[in-house]
C-alpha positions as MATLAB code, in Angstrom:
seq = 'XXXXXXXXXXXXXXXXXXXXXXXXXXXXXXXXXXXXXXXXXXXXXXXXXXXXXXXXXXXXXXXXXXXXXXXXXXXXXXXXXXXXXXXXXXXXXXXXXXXXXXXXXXXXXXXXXXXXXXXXXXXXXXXXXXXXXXXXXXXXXXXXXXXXXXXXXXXXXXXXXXXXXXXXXXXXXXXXXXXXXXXXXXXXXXXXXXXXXXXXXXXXXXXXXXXXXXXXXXXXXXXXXXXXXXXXXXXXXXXXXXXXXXXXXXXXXXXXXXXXXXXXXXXXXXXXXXXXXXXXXXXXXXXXXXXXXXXXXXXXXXXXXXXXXXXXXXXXXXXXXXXXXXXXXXXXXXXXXXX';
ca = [
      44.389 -220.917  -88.658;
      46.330 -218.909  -91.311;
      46.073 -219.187  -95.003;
      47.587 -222.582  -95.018;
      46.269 -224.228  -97.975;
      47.073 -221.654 -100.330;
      50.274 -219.952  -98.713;
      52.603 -221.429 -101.608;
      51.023 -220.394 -104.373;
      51.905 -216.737 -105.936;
      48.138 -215.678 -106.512;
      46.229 -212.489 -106.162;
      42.697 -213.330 -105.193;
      39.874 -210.704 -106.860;
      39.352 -208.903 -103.534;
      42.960 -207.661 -103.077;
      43.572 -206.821 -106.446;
      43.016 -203.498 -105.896;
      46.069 -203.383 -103.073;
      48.381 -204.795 -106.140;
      47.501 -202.433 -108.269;
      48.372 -199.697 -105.432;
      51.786 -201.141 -104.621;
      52.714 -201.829 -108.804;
      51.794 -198.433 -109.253;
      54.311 -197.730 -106.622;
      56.984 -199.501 -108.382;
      56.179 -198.223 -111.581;
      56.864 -194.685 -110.105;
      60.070 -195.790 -108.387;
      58.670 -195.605 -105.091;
      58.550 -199.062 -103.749;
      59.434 -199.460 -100.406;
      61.877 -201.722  -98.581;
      59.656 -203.038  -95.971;
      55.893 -203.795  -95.765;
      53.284 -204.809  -93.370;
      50.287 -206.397  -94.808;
      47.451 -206.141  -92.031;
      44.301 -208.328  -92.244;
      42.048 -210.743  -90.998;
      42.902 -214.223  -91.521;
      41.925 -216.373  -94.228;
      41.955 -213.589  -96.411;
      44.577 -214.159  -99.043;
      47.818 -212.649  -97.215;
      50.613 -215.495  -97.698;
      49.782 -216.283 -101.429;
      49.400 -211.798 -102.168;
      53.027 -211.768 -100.377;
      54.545 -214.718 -102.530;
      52.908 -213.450 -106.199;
      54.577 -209.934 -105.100;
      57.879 -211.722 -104.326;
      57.567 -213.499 -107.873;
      56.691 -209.925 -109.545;
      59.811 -208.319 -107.851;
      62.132 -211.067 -108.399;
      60.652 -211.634 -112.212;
      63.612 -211.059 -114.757;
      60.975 -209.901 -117.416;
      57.699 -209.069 -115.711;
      54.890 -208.680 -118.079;
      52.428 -205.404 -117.140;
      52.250 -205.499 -113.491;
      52.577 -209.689 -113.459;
      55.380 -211.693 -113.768;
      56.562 -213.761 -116.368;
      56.235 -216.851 -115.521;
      59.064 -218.124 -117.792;
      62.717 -216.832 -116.784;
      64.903 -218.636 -114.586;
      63.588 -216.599 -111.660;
      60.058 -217.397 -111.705;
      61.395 -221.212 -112.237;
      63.362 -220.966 -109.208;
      60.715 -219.369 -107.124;
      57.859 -221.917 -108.914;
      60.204 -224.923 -107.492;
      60.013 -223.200 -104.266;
      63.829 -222.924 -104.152;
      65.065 -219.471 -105.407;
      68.189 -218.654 -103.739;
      67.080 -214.728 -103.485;
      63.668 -215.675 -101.490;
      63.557 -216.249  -97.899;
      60.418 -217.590  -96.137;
      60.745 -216.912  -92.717;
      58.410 -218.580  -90.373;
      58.023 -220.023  -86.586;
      59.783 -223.596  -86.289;
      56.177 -225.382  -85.304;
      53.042 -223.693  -85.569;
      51.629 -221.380  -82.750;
      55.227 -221.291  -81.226;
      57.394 -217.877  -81.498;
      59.876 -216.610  -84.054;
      62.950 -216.156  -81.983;
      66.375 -214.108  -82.373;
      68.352 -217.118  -83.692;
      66.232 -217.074  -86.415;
      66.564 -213.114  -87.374;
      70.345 -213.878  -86.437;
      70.018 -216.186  -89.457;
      68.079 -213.871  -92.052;
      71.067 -210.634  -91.299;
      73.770 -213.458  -93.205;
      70.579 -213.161  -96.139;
      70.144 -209.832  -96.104;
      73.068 -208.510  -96.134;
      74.617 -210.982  -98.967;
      74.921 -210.032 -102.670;
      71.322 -211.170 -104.716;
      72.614 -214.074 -106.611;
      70.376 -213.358 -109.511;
      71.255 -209.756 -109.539;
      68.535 -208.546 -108.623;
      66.170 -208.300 -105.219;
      66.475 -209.972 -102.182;
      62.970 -210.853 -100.704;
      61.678 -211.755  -96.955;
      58.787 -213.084  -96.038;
      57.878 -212.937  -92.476;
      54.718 -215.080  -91.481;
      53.371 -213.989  -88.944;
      55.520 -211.636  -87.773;
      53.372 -210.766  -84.573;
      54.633 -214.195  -83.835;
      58.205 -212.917  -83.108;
      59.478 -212.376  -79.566;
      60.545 -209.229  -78.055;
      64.123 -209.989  -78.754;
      63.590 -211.357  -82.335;
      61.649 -208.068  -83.132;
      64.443 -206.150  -81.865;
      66.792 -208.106  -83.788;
      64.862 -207.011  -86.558;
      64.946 -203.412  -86.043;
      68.704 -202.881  -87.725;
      67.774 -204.811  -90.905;
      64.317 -202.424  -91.423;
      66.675 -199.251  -90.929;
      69.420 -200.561  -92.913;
      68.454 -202.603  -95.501;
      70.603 -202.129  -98.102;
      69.469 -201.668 -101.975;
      67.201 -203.962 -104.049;
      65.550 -205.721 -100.899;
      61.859 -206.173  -99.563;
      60.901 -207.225  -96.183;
      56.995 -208.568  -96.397;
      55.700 -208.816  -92.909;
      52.689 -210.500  -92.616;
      50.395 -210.379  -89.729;
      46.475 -210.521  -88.567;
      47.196 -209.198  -84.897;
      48.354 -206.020  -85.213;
      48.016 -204.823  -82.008;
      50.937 -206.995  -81.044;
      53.289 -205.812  -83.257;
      56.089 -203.516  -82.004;
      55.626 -199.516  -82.800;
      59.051 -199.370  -83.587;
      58.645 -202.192  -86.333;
      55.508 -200.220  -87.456;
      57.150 -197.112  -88.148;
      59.376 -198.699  -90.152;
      56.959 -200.556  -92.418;
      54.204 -199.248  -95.467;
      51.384 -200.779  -93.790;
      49.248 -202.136  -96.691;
      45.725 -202.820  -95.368;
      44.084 -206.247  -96.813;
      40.269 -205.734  -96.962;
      37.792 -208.142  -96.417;
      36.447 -209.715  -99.617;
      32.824 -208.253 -100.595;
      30.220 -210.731  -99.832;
      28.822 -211.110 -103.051;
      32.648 -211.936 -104.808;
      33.337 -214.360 -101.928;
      30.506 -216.035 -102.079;
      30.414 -216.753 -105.817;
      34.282 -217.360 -105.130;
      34.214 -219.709 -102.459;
      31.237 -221.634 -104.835;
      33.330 -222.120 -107.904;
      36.618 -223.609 -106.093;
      34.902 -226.041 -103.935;
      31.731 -226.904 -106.499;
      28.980 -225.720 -103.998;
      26.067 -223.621 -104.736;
      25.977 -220.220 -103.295;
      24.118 -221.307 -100.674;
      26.479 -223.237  -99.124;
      28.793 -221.566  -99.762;
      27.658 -218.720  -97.972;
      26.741 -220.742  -94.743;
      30.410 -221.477  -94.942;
      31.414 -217.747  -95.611;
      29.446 -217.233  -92.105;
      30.813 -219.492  -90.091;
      34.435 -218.714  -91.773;
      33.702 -214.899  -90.472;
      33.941 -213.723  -94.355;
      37.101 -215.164  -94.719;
      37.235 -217.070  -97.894;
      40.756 -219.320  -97.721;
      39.439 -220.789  -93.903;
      35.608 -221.174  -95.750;
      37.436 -223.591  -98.057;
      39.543 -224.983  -95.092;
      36.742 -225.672  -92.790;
      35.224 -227.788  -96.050;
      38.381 -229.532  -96.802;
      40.470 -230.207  -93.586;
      37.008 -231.406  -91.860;
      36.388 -228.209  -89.767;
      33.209 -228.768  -90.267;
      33.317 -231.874  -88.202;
      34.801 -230.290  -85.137;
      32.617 -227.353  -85.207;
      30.098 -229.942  -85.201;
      31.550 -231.495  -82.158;
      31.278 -228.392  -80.079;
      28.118 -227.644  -80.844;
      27.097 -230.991  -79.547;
      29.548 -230.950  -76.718;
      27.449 -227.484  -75.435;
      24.302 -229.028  -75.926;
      25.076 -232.218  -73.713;
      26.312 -229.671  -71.467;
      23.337 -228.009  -71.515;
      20.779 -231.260  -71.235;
      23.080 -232.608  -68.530;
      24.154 -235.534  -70.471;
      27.919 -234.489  -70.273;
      29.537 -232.345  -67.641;
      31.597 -230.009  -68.019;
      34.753 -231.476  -67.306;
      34.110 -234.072  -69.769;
      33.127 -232.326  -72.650;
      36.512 -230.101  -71.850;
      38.549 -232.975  -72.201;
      37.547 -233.670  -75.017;
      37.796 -229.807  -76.481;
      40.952 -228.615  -74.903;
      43.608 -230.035  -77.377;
      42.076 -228.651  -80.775;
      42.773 -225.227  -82.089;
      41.099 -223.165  -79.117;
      41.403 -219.704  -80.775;
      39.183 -221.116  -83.394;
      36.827 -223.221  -81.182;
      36.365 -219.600  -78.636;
      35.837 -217.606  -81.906;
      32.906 -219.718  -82.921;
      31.650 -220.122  -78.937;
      31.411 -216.340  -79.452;
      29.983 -215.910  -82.738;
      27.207 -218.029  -80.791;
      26.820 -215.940  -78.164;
      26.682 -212.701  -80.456;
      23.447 -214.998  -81.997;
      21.913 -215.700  -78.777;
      22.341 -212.119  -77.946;
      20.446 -210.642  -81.703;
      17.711 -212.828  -81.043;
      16.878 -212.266  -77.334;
      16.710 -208.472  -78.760;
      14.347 -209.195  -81.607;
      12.719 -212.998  -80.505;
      10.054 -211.846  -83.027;
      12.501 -212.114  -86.074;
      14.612 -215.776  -85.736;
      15.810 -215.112  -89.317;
      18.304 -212.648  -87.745;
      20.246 -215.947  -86.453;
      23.106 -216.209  -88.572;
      24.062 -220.108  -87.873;
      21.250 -221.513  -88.557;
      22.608 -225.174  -87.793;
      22.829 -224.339  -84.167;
      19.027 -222.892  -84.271;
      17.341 -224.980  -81.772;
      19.881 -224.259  -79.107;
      20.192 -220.598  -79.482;
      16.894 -219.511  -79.556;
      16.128 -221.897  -76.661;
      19.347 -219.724  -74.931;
      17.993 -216.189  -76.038;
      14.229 -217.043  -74.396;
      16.044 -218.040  -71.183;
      19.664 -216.453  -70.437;
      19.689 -213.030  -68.843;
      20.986 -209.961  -70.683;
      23.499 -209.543  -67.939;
      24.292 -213.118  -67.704;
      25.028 -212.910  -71.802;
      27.040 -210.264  -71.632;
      29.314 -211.332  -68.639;
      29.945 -215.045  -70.305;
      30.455 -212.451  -73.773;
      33.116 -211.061  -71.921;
      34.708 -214.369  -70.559;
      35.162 -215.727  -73.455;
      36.758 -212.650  -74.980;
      39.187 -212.660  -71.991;
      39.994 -216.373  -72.773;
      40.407 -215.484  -76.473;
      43.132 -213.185  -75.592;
      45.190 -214.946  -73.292;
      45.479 -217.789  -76.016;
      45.801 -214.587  -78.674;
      48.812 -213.087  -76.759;
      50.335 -216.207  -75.580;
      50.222 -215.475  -72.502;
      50.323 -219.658  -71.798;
      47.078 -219.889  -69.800;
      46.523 -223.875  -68.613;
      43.693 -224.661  -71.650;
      42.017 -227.576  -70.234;
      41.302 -225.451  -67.035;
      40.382 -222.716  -69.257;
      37.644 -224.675  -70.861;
      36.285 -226.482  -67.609;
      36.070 -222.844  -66.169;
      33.937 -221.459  -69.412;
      32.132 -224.543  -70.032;
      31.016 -224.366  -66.304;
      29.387 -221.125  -66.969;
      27.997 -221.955  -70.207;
      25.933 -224.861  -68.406;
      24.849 -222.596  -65.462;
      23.768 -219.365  -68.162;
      20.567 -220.854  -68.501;
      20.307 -221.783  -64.376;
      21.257 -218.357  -63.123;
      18.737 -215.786  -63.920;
];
């Protein structure tokens, strides 16, 4: 999950103002740089950072470090449809970018700004490009030409060419302080705080998925697997079954909170005295049932299964999902049988 619900809007959300300032700064010294990668987690504000800096820079008559919101330019890029902006992203979601597509953007870059001023690329994710896409976009980060900005966007950095790193600013998005999240996440989705922080947890800190997990009914599947692991568990589904009904949701999400669980059941076979240190509280019951019973070796060994299964989906490395699930949930139901 990306920052989806809020990728078109040009906003700067409180945590990363301090990054704007940094980069207007820049500008203001005539330092800006052609090409940027903006590095963090997911969920954390990157899309709608990288479109309000595309608005600044294309802004006829920015005001301070914001932009106008009035000239022609910000109209066009408002309407979505300024001739100077290109959005680059994969044809369907989780699929690559591939060369045809950077084959496309050189006819962009290289063209005359037909408001006279920058030409802008947003690249989202850019981890997401192939091997030969990435190369393809090698030239265009040595070359640019004048007046343009390449914004590549990415949470996976790891998978990102060196050569395309060397070639970028790398702007670091932090995550957002608990305390302005919380009170954040609150006021746009009328919660209290204690809510919203329960969603905050099981969002990972990451504010934009907190309000998609609240609005898009992630709550429900998360709810789903927890009860699909507890039939497991009680014998009243198998494994099989409850994988069948699992493998065709988002799995990066579904093995991120299967391990956030673990990481639970872990803390509190540690410290049984203390149950408070349980940070999803929802799943209680079943994870302090888990820490009294599971072996430390046992815990760590599924720990590392599931991390293994998080990166083949992570790298794409195509791994058959609904075996992939039968093969965890099998060892999920035999963690508390195999001391």
């Amino acid at each position: 999950m990306s920052d989806s619900i809020w990728e078109d809007r040009p906003v700067v959300l409180p945590w990363l103002k301090p990054r704007w300032e940094y980069l207007h700064e820049l500008k203001a010294q005539n330092r800006f740089p052609h090409a940027l990668l903006i590095n963090g987690p997911e969920g954390i504000g990157k899309a709608c950072f990288a479109l309000a800096l595309a608005n600044y820079v294309l802004c006829r008559n920015p005001q301070g470090s914001v932009a106008c919101g009035r000239c022609r330019s910000c109209e066009l890029t408002s309407s979505g449809g300024h001739p100077d902006l290109y959005l680059l992203r994969p044809e369907e979601p989780g699929k690559p970018i591939k060369i045809d597509q950077i084959r496309e953007l050189t006819d962009f870059i290289y063209s005359t700004a037909q408001q006279g001023g920058y030409r802008v690329v947003i690249i989202d994710p850019a981890d997401s490009m192939n091997v030969n896409a990435a190369n393809a976009l090698l030239k265009m980060l040595e070359e640019p030409g004048s007046n343009t900005l390449l914004m590549l966007l990415t949470h996976r950095l790891g998978q990102m060419l060196p050569t395309i790193k060397s070639r970028c600013q790398r702007v670091d998005m932090p995550p957002a302080d608990n305390s302005m999240a919380i009170q954040w996440v609150a006021t746009q989705l009328e919660v209290d705080a204690a809510e919203a922080a329960q969603l905050l947890v099981i969002a990972h800190n990451s504010p934009l998925q907190a309000l998609a997990y609240k609005q898009d009914d992630l709550l429900g599947l998360r709810a789903k697997v927890l009860k699909g692991l507890a039939d497991i568990l009680k014998s009243r589904s198998s494994a099989v079954e409850v994988a069948q009904s699992l493998y065709k949701e988002d799995l990066e999400l579904v093995l991120g909170w299967i391990y956030s669980w673990v990481v639970d059941i872990a803390r509190s076979a540690e410290n049984q005295a203390d149950p408070e240190l349980l940070r999803h509280t929802d799943a209680k019951n079943m994870l302090l049932a888990l820490a009294r019973k599971v072996s430390s070796k046992k815990l760590y060994q599924f720990s590392d299964q599931v991390q293994a299964a998080r990166k083949d989906l992570m790298f794409r490395r195509n791994p058959n999902k609904q075996l992939l699930m039968e093969k965890l949930l099998s060892d999920w139901y035999a963690l508390p049988r195999a001391n």
